[in-house]
C-alpha positions in Angstrom: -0.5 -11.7 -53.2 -4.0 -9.8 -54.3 -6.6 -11.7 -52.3 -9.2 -13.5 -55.0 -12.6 -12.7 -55.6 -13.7 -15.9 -53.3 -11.5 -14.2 -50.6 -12.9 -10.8 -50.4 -16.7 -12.5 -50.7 -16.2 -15.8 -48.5 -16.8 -18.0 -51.8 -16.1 -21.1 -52.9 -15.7 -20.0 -56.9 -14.8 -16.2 -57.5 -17.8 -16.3 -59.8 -20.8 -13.7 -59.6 -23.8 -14.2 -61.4 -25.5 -11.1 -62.9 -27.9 -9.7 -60.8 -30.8 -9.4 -64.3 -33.9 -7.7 -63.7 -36.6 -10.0 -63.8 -34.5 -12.8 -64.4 -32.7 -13.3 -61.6 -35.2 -14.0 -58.8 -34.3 -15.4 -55.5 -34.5 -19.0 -56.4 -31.5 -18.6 -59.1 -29.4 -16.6 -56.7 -29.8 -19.1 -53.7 -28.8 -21.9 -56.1 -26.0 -20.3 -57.3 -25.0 -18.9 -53.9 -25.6 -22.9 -52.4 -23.5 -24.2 -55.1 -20.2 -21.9 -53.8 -20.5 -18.8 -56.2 -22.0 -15.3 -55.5 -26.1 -15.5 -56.4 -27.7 -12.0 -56.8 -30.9 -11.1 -56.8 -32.4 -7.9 -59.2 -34.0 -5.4 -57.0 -34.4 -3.5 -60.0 -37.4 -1.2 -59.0 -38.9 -3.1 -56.4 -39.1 -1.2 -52.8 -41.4 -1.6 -50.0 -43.9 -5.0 -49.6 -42.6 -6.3 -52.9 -38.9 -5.6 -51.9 -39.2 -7.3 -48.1 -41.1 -10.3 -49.9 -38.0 -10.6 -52.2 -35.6 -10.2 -49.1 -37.2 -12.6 -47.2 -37.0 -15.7 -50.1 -33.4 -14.7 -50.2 -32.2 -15.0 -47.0 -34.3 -17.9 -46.0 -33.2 -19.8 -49.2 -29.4 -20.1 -48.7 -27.2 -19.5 -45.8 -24.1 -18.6 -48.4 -22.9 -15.6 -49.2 -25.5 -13.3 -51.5 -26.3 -10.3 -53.3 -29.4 -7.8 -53.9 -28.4 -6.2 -56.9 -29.5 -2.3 -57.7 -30.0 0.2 -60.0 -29.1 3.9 -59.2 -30.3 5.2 -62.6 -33.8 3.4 -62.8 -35.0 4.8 -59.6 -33.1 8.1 -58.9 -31.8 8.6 -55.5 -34.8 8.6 -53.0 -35.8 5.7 -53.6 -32.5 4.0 -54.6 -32.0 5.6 -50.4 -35.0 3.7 -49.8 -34.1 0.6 -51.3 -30.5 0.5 -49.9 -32.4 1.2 -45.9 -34.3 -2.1 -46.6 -31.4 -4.1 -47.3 -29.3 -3.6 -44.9 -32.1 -3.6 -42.4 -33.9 -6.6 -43.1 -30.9 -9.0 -44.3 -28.2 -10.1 -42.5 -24.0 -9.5 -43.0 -23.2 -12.4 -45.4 -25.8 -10.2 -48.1 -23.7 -8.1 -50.3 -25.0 -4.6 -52.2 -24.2 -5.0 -56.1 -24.8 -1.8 -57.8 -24.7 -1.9 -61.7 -23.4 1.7 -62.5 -22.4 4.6 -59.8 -24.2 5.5 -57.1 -23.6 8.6 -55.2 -20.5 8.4 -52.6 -23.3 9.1 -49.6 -24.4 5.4 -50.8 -21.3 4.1 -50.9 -20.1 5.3 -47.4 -23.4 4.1 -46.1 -23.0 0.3 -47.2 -19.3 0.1 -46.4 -20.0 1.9 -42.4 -22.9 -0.9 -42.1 -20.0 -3.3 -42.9 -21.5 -4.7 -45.6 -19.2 -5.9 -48.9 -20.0 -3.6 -51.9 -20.0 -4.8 -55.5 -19.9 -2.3 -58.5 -20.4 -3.0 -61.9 -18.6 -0.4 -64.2 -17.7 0.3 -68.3 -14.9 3.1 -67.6 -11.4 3.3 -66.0 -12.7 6.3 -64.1 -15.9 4.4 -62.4 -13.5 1.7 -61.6 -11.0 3.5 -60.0 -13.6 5.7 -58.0 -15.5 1.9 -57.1 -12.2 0.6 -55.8 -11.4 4.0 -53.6 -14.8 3.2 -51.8 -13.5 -0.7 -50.9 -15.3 -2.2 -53.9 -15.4 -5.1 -56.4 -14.9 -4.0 -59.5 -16.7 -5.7 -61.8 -15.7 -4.3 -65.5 -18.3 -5.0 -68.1 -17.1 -5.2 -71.6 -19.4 -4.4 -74.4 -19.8 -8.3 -75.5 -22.4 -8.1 -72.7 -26.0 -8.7 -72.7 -28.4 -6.0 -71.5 -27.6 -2.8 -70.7 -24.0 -1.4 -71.3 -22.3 1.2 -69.1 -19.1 1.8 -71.5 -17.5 1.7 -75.6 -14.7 -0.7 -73.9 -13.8 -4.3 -74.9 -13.6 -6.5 -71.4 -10.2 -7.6 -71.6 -9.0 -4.0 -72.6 -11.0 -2.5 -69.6 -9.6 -5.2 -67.1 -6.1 -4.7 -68.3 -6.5 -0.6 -68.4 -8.5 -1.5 -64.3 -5.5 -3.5 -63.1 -2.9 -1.0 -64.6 -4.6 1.4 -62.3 -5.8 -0.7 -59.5 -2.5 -2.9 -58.7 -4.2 -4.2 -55.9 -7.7 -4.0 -56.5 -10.1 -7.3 -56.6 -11.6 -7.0 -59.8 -14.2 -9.0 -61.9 -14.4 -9.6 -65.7 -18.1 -9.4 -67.7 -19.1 -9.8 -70.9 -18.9 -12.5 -73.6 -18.1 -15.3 -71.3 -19.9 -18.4 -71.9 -17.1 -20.8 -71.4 -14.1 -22.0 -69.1 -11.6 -20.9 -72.3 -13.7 -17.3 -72.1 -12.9 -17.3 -67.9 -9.4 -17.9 -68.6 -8.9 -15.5 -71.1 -10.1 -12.7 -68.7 -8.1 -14.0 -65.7 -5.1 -13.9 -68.0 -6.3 -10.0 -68.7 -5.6 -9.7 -65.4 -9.4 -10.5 -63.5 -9.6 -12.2 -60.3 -13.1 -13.8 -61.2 -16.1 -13.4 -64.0 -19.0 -12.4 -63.6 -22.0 -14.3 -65.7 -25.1 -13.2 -66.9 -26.5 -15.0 -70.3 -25.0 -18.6 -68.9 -27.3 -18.0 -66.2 -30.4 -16.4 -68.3 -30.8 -20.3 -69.4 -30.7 -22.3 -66.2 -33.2 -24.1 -64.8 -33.7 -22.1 -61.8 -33.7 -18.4 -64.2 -37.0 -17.0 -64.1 -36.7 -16.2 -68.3 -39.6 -16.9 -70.0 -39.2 -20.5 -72.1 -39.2 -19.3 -75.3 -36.3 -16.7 -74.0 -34.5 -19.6 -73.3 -34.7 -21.7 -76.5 -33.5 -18.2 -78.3 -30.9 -17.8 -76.6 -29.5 -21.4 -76.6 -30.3 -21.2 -80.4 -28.8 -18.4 -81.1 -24.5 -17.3 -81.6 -23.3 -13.5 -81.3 -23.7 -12.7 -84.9 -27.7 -12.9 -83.5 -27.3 -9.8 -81.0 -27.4 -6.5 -81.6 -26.7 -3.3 -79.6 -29.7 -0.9 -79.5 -31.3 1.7 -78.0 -34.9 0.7 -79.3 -35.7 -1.1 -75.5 -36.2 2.1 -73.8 -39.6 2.6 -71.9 -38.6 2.6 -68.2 -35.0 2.8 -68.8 -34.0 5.6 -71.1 -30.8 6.7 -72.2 -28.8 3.5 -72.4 -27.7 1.3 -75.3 -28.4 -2.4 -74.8 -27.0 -5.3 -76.4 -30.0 -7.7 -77.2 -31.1 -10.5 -79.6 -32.3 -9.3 -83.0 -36.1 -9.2 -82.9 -38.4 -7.8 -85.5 -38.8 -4.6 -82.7 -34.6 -3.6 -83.7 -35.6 -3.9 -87.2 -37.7 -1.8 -87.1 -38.0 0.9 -84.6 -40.9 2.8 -86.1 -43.5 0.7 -85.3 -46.4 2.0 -83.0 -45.8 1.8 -79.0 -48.8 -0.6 -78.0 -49.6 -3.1 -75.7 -48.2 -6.3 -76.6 -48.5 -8.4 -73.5 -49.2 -8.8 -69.5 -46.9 -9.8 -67.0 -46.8 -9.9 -63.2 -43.8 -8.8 -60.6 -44.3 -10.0 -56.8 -48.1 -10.3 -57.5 -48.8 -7.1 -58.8 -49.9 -7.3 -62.9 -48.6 -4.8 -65.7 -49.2 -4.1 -69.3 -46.1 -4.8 -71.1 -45.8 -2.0 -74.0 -43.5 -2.5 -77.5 -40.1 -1.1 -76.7 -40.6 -1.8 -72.9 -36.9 -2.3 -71.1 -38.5 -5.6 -68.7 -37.7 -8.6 -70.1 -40.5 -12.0 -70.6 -40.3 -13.8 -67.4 -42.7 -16.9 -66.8 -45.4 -14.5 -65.3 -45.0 -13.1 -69.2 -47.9 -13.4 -72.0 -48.4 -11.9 -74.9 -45.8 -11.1 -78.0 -42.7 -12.8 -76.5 -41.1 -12.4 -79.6 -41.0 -8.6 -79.5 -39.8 -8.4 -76.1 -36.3 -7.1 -74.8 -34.6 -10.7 -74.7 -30.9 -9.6 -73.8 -28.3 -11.3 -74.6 -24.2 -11.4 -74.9 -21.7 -12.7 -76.9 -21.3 -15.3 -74.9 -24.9 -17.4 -76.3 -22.4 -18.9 -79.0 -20.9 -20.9 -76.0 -24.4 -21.9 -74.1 -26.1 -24.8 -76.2 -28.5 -25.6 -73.1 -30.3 -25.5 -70.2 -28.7 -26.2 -66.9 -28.7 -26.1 -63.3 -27.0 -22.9 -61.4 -25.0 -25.9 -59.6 -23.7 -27.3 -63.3 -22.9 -23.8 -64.4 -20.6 -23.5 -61.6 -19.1 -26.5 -61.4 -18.2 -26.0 -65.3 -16.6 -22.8 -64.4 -15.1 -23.7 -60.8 -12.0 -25.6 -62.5 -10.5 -23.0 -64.0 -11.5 -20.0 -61.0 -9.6 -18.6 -58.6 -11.1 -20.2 -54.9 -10.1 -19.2 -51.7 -6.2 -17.9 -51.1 -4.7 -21.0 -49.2 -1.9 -20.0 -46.6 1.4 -21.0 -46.5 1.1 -23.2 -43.4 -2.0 -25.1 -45.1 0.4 -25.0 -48.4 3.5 -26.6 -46.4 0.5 -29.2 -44.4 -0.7 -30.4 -48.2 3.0 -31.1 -49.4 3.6 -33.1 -46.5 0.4 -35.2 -47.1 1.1 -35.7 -50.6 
């Protein structure tokens, strides 16, 4: 039997929650993480002071299971090196790497010899197969997913094609799951656990500006479109993101439009800027990269990181239970 997503991560729920940029800060990770899932923080393009401060919120919040999730492609290989040193030197075993695209092999050798669990997010047969040869998750992202979209693939037809080729292989649906009935629908595609991104954008503990929020608990997946118009400081990659007067039209000036602050340090937030409105956002909210999946038909609220796992947790995957602990719970019952 193929060991489940809560097997291979020491979980409670084979659930991982996206590890967004901005979004996902330390406090949403360590709630999911405390409430038996995998939490993940965005490393994005942090490194250095801002990445240790980051680090250290983490792994003093929960004593669970975690991730720090990276980018290769934002920050190009020295400093993706750099990011990847701090890690593994200032957090302890039970913090997973979560890469969202490929990284070079060198970095993949180099997480699995520190013994540390490696998660890869992926949009192709190829990357998945190449993820799992390394002693990866494979986490296949279908393009009903919000934010930034590594493949043309829908997610059950990328986790069938991944389990075709990966018998034995854990691997993790995303994209366009906002319910239980979604999670099933993968795991009968052949997943052994989800991976959640826009459930999470909305809970309490997500660090998405308010009015993000309300949009995206507003809005259904005839509201999201996939661009290319959210570009400045991540080039090159489609996105799928609510409809905002900036994907209608893509020929307006690149200004200033607002202010927003990351581990203490302020920036100008320009018109077709990739970083989404956190709460240390001002300014035009409503022009700002809000991404979103498929899945916003299904999320009507906010919640906490505990509710959105509990909703999912009945119909997950948990821990592999042995046949002698199978044969010990018959003869209870």
């Amino acid at each position: 039997m193929r060991p489940t997503l809560a097997d291979v991560l020491g979980l409670d729920v084979s659930l991982l929650q996206s590890g967004m940029g901005g979004v996902a800060g330390s406090e949403l990770a360590c709630a999911v993480s405390n409430a038996g899932a995998a939490g993940c923080a965005g490393g994005y393009k942090l490194v250095d002071g801002a990445l240790s401060a980051m680090l250290e919120r983490l792994t003093t919040g929960t004593d669970r299971p975690v991730g720090v999730n990276l980018i290769p492609e934002v920050v190009g290989p020295d400093d993706l090196d750099r990011q990847v040193a701090q890690v593994l030197a200032e957090t302890p075993g039970r913090v997973h790497l979560s890469f969202f695209g490929m990284p070079g092999d060198a970095v993949l050798e180099r997480v699995t010899a520190a013994g540390r669990q490696l998660v890869v997010q992926v949009g192709t047969v190829e990357d998945g197969v190449h993820a799992a040869g390394a002693g990866a998750v494979v986490v296949a992202q279908g393009i009903e997913a919000g934010g930034h979209l590594l493949g043309t693939w829908r997610r059950d037809e990328l986790v069938a094609a991944l389990r075709a080729e990966l018998p034995d292989a854990c691997v993790a649906a995303a994209g366009g799951i906002g319910s239980p009935g979604d999670a099933e629908r993968a795991l009968a595609a052949g997943a052994d656990g989800v991976l959640l991104g826009t459930a999470f954008v909305v809970a309490h503990e997500s660090r998405a500006h308010g009015r993000f929020k309300a949009a995206v608990t507003a809005a259904d997946d005839t509201d999201t479109v996939i661009t290319d118009v959210y570009e400045i400081g991540w080039p090159g990659r489609r996105h799928r993101v609510l409809a905002t007067a900036v994907t209608a039209d893509p020929g307006q000036p690149k200004k200033f439009i607002g202010r927003t602050v990351v581990e203490g340090k302020p920036y100008l937030v320009p018109r077709f800027s990739s970083a989404v409105p956190t709460d240390a956002t001002s300014g035009r909210i409503e022009e700002m990269a809000m991404y979103c999946g498929e899945s916003c038909s299904a999320v009507s609220g906010e919640l906490s990181a505990a509710d959105v796992v509990a909703a999912f947790a009945r119909v997950l995957p948990g821990p592999e239970v042995s046949e002698n602990e199978q044969r010990m719970e018959s003869h209870v019952r």
